[in-house]
C-alpha positions in Angstrom: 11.4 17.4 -26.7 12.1 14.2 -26.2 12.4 14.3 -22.4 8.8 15.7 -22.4 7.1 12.2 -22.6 9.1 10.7 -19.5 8.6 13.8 -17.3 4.8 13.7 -18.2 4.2 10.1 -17.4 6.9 10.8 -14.0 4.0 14.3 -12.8 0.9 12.1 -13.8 2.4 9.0 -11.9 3.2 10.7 -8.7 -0.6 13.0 -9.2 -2.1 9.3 -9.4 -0.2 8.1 -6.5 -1.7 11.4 -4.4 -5.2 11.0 -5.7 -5.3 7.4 -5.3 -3.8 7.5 -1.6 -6.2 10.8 -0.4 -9.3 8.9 -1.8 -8.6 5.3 -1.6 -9.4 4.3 -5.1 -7.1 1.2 -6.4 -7.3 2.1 -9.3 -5.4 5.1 -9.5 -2.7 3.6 -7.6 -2.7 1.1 -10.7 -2.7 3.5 -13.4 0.0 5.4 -11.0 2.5 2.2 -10.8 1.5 2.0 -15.0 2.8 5.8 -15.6 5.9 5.1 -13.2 6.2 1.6 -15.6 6.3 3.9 -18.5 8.2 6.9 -17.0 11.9 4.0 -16.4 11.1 2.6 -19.9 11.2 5.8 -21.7 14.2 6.6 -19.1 15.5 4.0 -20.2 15.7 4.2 -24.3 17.1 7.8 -23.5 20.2 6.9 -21.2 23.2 5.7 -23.8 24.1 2.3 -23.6 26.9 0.6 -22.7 27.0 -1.5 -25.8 29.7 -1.2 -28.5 27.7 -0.7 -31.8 30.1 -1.7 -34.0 32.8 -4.7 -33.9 36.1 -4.2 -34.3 38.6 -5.9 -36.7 40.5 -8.4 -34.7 43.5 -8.9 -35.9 45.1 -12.6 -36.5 
């Protein structure tokens, strides 16, 4: 479910790409660049990061 939201915003960005190419409208090229804008950031909260989440004890 939660790769639903990504994949959405990835189809409706490349159907306002198409629309916005066949009839020349700018504006649905912008909303399509917005939906690709959203489709990395919620890529991006999915993908694991790299960063430890805890510290560990050094030891002295």
């Amino acid at each position: 479910m939660r790769y639903l939201l990504p994949l959405v915003c990835l189809i409706a960005s490349l159907t306002f790409y198409g629309m916005g190419m066949h009839s020349g409208f700018i504006i649905l090229l912008i909303a399509g660049v917005a939906l690709e804008i959203g489709f990395w950031f919620g890529l991006a909260r999915l993908l694991p990061s790299n960063q430890p989440t805890s510290k560990s004890p050094t030891k002295t």
